[in-house]
MMTF fields as JSON, N, C-alpha, C and O atoms, coordinates in Angstrom:
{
  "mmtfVersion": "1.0.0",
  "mmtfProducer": "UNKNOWN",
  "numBonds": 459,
  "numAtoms": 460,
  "numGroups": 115,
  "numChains": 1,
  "numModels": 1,
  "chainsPerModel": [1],
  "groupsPerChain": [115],
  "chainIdList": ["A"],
  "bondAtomList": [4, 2, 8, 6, 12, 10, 16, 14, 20, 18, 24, 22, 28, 26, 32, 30, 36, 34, 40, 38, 44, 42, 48, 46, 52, 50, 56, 54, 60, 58, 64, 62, 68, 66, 72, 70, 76, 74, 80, 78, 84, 82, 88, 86, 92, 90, 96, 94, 100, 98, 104, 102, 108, 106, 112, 110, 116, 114, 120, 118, 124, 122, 128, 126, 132, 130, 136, 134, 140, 138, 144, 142, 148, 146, 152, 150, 156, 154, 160, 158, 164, 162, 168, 166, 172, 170, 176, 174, 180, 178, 184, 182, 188, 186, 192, 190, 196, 194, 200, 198, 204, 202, 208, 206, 212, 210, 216, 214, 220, 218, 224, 222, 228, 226, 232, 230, 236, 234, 240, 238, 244, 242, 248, 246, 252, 250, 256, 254, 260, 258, 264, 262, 268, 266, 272, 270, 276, 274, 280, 278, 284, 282, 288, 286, 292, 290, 296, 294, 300, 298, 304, 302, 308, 306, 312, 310, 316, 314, 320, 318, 324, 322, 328, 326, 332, 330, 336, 334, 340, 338, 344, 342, 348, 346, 352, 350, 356, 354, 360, 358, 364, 362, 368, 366, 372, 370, 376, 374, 380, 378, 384, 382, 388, 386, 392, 390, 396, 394, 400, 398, 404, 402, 408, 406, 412, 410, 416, 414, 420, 418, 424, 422, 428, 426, 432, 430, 436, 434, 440, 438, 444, 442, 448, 446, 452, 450, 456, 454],
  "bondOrderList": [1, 1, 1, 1, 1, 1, 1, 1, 1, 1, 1, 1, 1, 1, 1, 1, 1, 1, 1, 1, 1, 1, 1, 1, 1, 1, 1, 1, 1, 1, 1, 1, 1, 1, 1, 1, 1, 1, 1, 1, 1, 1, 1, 1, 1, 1, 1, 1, 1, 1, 1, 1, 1, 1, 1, 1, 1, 1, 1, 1, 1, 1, 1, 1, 1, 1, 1, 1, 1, 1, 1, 1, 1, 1, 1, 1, 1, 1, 1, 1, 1, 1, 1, 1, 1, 1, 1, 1, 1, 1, 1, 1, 1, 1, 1, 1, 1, 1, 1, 1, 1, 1, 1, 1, 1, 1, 1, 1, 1, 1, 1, 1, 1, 1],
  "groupList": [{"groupName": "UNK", "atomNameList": ["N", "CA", "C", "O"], "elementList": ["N", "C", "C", "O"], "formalChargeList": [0, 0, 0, 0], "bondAtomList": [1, 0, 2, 1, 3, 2], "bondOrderList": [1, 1, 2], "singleLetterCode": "X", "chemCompType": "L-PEPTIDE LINKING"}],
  "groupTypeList": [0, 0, 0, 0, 0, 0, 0, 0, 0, 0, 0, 0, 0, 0, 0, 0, 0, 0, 0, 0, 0, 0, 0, 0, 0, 0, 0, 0, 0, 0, 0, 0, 0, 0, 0, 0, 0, 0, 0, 0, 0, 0, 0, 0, 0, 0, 0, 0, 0, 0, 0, 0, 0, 0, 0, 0, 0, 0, 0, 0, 0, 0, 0, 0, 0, 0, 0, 0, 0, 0, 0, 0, 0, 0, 0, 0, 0, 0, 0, 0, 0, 0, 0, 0, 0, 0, 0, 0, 0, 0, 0, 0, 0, 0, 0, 0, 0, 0, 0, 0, 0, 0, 0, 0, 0, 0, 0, 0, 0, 0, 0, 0, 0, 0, 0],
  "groupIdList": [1, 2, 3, 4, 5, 6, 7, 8, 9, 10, 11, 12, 13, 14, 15, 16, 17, 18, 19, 20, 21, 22, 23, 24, 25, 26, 27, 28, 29, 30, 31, 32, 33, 34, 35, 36, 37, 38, 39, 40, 41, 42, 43, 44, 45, 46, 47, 48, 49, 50, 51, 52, 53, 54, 55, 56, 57, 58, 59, 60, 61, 62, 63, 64, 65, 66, 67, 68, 69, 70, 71, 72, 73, 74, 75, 76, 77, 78, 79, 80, 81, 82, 83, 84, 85, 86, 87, 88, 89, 90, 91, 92, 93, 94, 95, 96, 97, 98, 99, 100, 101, 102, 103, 104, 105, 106, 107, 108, 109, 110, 111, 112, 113, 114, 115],
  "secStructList": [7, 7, 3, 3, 3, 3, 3, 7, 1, 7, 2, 2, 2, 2, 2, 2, 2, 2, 2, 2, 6, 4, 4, 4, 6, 7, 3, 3, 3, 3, 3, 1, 1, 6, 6, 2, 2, 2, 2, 2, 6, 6, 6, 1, 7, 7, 1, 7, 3, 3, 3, 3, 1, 7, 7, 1, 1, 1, 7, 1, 2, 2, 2, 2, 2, 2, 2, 2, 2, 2, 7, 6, 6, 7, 7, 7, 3, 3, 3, 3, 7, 5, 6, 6, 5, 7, 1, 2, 2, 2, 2, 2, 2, 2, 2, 2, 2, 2, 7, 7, 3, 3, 3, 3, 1, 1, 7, 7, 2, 2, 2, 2, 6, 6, 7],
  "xCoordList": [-34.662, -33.808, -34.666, -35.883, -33.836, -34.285, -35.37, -35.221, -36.057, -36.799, -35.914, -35.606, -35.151, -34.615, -35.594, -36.29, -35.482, -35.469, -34.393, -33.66, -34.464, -33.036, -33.577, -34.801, -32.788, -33.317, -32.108, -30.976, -32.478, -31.241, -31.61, -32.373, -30.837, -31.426, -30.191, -30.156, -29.041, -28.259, -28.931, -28.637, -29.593, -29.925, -28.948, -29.41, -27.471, -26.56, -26.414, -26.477, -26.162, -26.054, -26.813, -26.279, -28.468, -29.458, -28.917, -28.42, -29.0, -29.146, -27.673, -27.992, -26.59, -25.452, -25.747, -25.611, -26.317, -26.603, -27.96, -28.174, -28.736, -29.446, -29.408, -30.317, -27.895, -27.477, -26.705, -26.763, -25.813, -25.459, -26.457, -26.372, -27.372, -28.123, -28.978, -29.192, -29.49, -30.551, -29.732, -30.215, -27.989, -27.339, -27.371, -26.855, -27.792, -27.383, -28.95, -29.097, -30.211, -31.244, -32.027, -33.214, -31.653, -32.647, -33.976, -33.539, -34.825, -36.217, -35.833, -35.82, -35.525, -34.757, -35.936, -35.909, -36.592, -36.817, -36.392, -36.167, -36.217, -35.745, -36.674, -37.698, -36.491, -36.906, -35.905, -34.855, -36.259, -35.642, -35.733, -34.979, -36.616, -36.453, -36.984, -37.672, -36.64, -37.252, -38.854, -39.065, -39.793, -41.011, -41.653, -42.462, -40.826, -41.345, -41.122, -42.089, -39.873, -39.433, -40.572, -40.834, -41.036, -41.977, -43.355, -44.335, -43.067, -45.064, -44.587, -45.091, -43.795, -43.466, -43.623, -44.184, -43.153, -42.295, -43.779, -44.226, -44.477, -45.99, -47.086, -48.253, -46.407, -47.414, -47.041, -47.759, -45.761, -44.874, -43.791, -43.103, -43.809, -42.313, -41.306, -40.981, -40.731, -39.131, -38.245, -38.446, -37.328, -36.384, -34.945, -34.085, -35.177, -33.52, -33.938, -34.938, -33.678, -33.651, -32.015, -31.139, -31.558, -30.595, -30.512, -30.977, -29.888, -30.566, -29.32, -28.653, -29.143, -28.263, -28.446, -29.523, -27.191, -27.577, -27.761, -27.937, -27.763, -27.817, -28.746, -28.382, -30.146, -31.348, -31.547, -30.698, -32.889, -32.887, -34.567, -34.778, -35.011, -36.084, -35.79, -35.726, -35.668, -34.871, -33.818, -33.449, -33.566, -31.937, -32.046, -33.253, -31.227, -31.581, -31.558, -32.014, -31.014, -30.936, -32.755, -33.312, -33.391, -34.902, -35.449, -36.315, -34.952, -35.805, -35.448, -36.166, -34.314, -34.122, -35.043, -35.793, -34.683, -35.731, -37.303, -37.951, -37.661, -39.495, -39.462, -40.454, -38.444, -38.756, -38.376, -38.546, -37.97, -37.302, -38.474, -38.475, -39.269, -40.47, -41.362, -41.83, -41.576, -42.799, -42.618, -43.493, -40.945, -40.81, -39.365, -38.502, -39.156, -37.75, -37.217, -36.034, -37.221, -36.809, -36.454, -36.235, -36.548, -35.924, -34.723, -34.321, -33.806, -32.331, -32.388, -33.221, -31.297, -31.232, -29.625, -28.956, -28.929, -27.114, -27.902, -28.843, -26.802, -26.848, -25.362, -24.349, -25.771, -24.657, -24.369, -25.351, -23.453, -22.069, -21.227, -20.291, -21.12, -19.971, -19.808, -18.787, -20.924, -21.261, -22.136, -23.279, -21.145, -21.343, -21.221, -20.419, -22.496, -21.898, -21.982, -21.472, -22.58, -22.533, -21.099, -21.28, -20.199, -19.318, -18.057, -16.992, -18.334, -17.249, -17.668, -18.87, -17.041, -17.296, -18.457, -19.372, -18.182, -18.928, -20.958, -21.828, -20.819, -22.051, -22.61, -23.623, -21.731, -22.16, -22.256, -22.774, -21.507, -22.002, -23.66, -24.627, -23.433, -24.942, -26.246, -27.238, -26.091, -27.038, -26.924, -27.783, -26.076, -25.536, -26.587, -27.699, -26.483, -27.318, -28.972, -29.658, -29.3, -30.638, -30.924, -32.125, -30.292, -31.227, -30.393, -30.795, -29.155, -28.939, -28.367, -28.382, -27.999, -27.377, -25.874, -25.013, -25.754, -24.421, -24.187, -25.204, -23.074, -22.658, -21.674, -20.653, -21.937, -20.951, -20.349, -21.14, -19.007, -18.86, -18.267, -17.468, -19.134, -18.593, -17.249, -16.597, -16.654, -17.247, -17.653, -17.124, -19.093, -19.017, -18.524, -18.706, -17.954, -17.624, -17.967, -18.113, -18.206, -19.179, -19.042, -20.119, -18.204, -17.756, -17.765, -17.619, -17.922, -18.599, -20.012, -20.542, -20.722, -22.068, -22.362, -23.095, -21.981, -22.457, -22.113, -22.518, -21.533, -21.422, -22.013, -21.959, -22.821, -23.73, -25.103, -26.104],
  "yCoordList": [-11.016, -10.853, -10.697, -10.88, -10.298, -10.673, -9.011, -8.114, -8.899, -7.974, -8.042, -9.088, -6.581, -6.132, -5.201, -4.485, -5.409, -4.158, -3.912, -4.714, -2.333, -2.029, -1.549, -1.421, -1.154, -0.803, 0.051, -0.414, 1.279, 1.851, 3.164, 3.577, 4.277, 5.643, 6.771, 7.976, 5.724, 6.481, 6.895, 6.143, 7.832, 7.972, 7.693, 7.126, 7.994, 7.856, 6.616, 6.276, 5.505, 4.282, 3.737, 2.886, 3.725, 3.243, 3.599, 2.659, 4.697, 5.251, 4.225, 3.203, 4.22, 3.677, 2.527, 2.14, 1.116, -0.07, -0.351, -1.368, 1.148, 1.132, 1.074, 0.824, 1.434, 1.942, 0.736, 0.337, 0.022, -1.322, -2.196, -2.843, -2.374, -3.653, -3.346, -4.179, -1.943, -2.14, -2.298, -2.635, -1.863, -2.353, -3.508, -3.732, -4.607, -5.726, -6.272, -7.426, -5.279, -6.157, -6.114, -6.397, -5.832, -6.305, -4.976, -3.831, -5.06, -4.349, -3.975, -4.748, -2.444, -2.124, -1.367, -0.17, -1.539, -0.476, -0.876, -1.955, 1.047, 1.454, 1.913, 2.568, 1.743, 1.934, 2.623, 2.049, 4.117, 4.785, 4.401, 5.075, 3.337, 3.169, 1.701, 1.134, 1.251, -0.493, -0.156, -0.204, 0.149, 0.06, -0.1, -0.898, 1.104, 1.435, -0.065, -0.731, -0.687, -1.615, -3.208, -4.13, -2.931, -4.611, -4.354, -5.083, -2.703, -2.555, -2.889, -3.949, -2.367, -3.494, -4.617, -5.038, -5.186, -6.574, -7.2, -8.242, -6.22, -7.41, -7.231, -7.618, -6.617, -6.21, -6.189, -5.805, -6.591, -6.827, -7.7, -7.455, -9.122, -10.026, -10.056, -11.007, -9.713, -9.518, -10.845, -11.834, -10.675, -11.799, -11.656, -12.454, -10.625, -10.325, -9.272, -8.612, -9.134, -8.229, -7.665, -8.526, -5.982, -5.789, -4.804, -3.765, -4.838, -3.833, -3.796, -4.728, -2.152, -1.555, -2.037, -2.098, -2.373, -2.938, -1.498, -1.843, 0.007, 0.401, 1.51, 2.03, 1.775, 2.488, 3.541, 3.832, 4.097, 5.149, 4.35, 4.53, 3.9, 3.447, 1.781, 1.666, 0.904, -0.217, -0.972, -1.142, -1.29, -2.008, -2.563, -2.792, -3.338, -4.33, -5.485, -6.432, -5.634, -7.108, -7.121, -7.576, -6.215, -6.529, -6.962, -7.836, -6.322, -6.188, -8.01, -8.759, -8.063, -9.662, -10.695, -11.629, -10.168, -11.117, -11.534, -12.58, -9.564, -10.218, -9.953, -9.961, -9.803, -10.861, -12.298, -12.703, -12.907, -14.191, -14.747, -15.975, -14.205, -14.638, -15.055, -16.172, -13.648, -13.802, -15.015, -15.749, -14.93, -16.019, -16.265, -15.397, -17.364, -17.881, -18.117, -17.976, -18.384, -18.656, -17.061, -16.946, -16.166, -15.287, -14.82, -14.684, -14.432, -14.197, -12.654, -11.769, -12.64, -11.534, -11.068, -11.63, -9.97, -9.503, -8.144, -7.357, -8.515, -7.01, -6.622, -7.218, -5.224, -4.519, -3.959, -3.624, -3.881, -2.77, -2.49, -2.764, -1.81, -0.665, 0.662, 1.281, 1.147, 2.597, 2.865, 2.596, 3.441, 3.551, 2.643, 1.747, 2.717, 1.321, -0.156, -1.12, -0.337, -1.745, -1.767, -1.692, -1.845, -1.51, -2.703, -2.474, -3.882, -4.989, -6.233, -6.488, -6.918, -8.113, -9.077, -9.785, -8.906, -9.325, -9.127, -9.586, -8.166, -7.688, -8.781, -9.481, -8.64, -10.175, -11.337, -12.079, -11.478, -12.937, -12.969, -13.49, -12.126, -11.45, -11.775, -12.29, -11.363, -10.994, -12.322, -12.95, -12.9, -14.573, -15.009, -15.27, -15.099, -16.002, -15.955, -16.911, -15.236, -14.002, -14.745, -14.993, -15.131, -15.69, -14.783, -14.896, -13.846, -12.899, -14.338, -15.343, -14.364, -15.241, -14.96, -15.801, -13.072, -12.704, -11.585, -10.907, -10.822, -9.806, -9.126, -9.676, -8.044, -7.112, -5.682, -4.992, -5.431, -4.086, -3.256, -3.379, -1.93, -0.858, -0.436, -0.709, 0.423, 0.241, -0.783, -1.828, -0.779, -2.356, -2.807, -1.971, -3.968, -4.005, -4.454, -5.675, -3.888, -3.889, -4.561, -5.019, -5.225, -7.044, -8.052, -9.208, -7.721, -9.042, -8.75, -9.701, -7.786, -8.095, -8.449, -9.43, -7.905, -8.793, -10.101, -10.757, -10.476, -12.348, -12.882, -14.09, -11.904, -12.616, -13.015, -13.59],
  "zCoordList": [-45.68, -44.524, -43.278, -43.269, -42.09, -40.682, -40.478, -41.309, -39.676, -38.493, -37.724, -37.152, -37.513, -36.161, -35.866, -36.586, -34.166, -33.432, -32.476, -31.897, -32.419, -32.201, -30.864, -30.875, -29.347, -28.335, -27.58, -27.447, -27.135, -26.983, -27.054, -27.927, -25.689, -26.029, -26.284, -26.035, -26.979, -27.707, -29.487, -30.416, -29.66, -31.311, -32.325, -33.315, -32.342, -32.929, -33.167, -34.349, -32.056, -32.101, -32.624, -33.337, -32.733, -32.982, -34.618, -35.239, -35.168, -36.761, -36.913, -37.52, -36.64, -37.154, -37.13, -38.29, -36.064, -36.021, -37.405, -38.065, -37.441, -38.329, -40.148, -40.94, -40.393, -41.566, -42.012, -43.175, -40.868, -41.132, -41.369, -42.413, -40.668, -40.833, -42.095, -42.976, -42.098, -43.387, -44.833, -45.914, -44.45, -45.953, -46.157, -47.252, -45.558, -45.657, -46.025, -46.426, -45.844, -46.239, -45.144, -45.307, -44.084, -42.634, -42.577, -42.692, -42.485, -41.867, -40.168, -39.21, -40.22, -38.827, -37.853, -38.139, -37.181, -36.263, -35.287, -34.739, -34.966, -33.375, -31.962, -32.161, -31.295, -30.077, -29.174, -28.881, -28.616, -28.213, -26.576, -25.874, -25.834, -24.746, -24.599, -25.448, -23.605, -22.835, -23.518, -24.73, -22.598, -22.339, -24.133, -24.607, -24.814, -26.377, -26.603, -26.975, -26.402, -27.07, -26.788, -27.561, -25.284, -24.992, -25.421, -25.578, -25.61, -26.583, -27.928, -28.3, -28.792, -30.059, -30.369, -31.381, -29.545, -29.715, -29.445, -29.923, -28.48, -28.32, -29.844, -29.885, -30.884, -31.888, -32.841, -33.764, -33.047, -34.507, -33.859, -32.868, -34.914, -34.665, -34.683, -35.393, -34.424, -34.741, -34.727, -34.022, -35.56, -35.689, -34.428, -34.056, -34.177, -33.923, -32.565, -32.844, -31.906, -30.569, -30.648, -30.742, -30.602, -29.868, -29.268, -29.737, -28.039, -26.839, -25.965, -25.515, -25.809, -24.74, -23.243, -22.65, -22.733, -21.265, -20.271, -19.102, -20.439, -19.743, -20.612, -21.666, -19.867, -20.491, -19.347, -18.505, -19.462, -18.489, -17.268, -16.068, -17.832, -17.228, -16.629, -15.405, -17.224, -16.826, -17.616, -18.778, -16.53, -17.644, -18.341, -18.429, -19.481, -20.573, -20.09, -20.731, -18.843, -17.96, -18.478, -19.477, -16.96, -17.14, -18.327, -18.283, -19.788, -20.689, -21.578, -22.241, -21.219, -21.605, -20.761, -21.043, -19.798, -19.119, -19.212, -19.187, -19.382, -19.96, -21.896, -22.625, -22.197, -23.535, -23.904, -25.054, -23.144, -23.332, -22.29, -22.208, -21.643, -20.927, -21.911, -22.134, -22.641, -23.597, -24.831, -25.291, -25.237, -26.407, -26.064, -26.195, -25.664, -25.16, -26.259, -25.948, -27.36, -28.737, -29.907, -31.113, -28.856, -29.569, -29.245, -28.09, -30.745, -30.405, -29.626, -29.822, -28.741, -28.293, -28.178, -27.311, -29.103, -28.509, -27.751, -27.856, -26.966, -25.661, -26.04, -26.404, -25.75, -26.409, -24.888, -24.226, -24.486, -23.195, -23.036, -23.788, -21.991, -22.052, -21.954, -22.253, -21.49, -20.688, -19.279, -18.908, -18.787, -17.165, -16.652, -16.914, -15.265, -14.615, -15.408, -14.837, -16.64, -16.892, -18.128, -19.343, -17.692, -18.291, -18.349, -18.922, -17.725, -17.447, -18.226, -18.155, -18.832, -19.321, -18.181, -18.601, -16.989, -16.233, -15.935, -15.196, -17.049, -17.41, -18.697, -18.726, -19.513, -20.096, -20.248, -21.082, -19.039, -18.249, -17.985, -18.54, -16.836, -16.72, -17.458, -16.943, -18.866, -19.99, -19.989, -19.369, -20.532, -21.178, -20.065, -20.523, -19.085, -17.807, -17.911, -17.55, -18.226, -18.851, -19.975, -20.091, -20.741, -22.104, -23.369, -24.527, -23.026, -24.509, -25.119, -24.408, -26.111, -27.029, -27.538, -27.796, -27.641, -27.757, -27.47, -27.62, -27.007, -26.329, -27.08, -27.494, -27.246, -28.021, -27.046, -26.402, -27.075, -26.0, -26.861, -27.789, -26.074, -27.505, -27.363, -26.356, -28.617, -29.348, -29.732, -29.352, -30.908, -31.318, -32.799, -33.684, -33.143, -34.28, -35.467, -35.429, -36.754, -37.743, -38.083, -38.465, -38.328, -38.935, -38.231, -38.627, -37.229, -35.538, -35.898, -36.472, -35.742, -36.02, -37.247, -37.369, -38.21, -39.201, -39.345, -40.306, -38.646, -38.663, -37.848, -37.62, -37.145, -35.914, -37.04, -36.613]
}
């Protein structure tokens, strides 16, 4: 199965996105912020990127942007729906950016797993 990394400084969310995906087989790590997440990603491959659009250091807009810099061929769902990034219009946004798919929380466990 796939390499996720998970990106996001909800812990809850991270362990729950974590408990789904590793039932299914996937190799999960988390990243509790952006920055943790582009020192990873520069030192282990990941198959799968998914990342909160609203972080505390920079947004997940930014963080799509310089990973789809570094490897345009990687999948990326952005997950929203807290605070200000909170409108479908936010995943337009991401969509424009390079995400591939957009999920708003809650999110649903049977949509992602068909992603």
């Amino acid at each position: 199965m796939g390499r996720i990394l998970i990106i996001g400084d909800d812990l809850d969310i991270r362990q729950w996105l974590r408990a789904i995906l590793e039932s299914d087989g996937h190799d999960i790590t988390g990243a509790e912020d952006e920055l943790e997440a582009i020192d990873l990603h520069k030192i282990k491959s990941f198959d799968l990127i998914i990342t909160d659009i609203m972080m505390p250091k920079k947004s997940g807009f930014e963080v799509i942007k310089e990973l789809k810099t570094s490897d345009p061929d990687l999948p990326i769902i952005v997950v929203y729906g807290g605070g200000r990034f909170k409108t479908a219009a936010h995943a337009k946004i991401a969509s424009d950016l390079g995400a591939d798919h957009a999920m708003k929380k809650p999110i649903d466990q049977a949509q992602l797993k068909k992603l």
